[in-house]
Backbone as a chain_set.jsonl record, in Angstrom:
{"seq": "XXXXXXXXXXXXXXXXXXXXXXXXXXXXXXXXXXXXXXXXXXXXXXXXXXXXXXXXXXXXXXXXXXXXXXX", "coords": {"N": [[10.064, -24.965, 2.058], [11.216, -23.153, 4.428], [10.217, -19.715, 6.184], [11.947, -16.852, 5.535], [13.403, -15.421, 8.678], [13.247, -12.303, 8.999], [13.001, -10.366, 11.277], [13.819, -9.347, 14.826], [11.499, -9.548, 16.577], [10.347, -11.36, 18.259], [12.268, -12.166, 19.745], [13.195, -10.166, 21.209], [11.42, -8.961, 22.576], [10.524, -11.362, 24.364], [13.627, -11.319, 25.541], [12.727, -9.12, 27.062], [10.75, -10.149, 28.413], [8.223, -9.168, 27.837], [5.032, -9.604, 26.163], [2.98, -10.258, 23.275], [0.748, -9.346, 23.83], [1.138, -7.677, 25.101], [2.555, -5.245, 23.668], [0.47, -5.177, 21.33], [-1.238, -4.058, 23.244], [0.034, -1.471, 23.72], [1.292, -0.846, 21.113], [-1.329, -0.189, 20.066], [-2.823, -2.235, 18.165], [-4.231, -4.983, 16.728], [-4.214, -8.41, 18.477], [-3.571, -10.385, 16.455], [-1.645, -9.122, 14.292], [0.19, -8.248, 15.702], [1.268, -10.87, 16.478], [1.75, -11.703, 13.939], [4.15, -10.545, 13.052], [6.089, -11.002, 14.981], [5.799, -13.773, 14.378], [6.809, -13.69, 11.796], [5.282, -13.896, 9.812], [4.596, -11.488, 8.259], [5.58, -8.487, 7.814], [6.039, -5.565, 9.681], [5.519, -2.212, 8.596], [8.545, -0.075, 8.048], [8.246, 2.525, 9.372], [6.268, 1.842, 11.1], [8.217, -0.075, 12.665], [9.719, 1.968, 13.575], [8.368, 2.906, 15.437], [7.986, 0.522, 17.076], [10.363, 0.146, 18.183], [10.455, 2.541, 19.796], [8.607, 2.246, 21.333], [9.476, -0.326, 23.029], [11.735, 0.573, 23.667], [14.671, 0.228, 22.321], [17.191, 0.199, 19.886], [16.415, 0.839, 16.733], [17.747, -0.852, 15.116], [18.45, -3.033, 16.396], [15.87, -4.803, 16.348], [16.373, -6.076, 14.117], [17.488, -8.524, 11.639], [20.944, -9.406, 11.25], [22.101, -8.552, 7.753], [24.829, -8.603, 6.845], [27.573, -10.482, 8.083], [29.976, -9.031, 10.581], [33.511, -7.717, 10.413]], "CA": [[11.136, -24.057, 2.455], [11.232, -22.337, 5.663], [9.95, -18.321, 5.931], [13.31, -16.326, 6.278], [13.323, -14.738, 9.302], [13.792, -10.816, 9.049], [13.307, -9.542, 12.526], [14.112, -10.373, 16.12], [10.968, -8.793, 17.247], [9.699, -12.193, 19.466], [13.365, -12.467, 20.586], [13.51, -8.731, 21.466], [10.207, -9.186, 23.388], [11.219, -12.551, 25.286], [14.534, -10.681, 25.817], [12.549, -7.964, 27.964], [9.763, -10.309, 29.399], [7.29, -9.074, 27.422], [4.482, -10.536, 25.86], [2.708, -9.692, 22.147], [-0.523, -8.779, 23.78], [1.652, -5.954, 25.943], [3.242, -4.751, 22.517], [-0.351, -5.132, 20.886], [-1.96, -2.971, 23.302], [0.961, -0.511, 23.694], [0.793, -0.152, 19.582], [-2.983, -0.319, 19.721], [-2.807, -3.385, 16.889], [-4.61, -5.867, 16.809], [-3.315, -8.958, 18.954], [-2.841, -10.825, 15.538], [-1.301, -8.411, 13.761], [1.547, -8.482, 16.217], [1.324, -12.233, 16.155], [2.314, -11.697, 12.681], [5.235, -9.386, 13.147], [6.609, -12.02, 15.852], [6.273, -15.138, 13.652], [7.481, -12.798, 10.657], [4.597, -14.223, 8.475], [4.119, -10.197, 8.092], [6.682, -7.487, 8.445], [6.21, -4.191, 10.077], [6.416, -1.211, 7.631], [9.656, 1.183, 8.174], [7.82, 3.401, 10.346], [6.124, 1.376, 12.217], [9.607, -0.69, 13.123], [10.615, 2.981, 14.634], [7.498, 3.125, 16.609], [8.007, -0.781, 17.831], [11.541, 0.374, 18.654], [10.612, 3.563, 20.423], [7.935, 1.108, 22.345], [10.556, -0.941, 23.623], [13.434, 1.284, 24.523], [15.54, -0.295, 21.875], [17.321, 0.598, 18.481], [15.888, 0.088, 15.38], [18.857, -1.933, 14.246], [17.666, -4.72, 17.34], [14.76, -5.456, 15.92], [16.343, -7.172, 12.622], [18.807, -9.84, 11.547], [22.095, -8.908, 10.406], [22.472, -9.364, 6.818], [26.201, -8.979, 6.904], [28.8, -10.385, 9.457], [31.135, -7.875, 10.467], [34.768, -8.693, 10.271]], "C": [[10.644, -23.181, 3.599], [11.066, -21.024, 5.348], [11.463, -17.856, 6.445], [12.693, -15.191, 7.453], [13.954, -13.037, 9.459], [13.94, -9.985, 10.247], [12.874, -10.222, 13.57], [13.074, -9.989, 17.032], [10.38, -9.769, 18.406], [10.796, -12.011, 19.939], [13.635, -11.596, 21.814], [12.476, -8.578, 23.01], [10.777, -10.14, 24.974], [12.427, -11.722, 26.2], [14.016, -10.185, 27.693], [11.221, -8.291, 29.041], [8.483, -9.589, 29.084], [6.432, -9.828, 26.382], [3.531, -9.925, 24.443], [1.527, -9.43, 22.403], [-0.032, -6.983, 24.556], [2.083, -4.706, 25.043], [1.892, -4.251, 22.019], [-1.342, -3.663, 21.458], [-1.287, -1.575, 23.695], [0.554, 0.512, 22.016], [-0.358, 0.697, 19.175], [-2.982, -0.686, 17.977], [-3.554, -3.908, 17.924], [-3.428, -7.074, 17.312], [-2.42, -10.041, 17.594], [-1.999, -10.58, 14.628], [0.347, -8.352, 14.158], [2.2, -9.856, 16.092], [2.389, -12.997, 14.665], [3.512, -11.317, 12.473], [6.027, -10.775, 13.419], [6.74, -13.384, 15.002], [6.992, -14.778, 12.128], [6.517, -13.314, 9.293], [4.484, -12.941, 7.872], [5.381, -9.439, 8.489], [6.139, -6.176, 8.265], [6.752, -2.852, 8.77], [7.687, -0.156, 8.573], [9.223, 2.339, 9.578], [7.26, 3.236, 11.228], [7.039, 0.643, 13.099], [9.941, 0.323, 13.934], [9.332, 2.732, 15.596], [7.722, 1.825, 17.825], [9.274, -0.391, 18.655], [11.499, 1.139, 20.126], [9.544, 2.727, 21.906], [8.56, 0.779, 23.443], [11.806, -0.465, 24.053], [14.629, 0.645, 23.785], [15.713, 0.682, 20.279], [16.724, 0.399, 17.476], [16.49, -1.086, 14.657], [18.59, -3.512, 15.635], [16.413, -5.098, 16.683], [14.739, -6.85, 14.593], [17.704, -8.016, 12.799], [19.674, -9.098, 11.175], [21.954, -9.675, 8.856], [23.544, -9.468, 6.067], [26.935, -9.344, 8.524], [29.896, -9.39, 9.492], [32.511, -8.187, 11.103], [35.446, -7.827, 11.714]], "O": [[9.595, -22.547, 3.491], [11.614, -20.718, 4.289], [12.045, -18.306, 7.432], [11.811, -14.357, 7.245], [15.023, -12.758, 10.003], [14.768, -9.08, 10.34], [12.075, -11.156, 13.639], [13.373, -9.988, 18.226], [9.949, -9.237, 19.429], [10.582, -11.478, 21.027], [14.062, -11.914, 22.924], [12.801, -8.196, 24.134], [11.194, -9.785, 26.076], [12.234, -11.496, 27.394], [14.431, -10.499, 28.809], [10.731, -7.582, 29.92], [7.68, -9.397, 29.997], [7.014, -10.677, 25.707], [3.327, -8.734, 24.677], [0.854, -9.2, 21.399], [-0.507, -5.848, 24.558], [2.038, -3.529, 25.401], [1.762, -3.03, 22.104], [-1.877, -2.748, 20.831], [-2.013, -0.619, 23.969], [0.029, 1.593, 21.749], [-0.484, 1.681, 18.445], [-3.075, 0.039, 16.986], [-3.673, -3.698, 19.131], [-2.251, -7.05, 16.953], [-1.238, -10.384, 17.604], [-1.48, -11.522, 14.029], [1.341, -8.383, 13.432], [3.357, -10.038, 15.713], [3.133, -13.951, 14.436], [4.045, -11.866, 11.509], [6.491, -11.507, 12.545], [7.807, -13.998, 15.012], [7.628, -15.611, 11.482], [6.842, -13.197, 8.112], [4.214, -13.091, 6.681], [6.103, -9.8, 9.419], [5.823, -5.662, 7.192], [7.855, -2.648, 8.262], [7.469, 0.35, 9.674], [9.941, 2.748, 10.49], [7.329, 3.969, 12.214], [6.761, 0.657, 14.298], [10.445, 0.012, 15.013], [9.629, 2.251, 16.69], [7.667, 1.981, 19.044], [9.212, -0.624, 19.863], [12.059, 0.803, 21.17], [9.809, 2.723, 23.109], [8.411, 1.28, 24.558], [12.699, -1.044, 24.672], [15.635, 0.465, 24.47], [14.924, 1.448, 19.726], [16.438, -0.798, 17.445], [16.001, -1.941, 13.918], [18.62, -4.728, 15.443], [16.301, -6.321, 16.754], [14.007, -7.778, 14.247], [18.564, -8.116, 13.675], [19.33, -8.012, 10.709], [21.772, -10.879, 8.674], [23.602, -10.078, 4.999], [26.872, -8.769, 9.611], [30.575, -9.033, 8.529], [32.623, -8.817, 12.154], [36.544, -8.151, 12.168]]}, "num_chains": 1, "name": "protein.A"}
């Protein structure tokens, strides 16, 4: 069975032309660590999600999947 994907954080990245060593040393993580984030084997705690956010110039709510459609 496939890992469910929880957040769009490679997409988000790609998106903006950035790359998970630019994120990595932005964070100051380790480059695998992000690696992890990005393939979602690992998810970002809560607070670090705002920091990734605040990183990137984006919402917090970009970073993840929807897990409703909205009518």
């Amino acid at each position: 069975m496939a890992a469910k994907q929880l957040n769009r954080l490679k997409v988000v990245l790609a998106e903006q032309g950035r790359t998970n060593k630019w994120l990595a040393e932005k964070m100051q993580r380790h480059d695998a660590t992000v690696s992890r984030w990005c393939l979602n084997d690992m998810q970002p705690s809560l607070e670090t999600l705002v920091e990734i956010a605040a990183a990137l110039d984006v919402d917090v709510r970009e970073l993840l999947w929807a897990t409703k459609k909205r009518e």
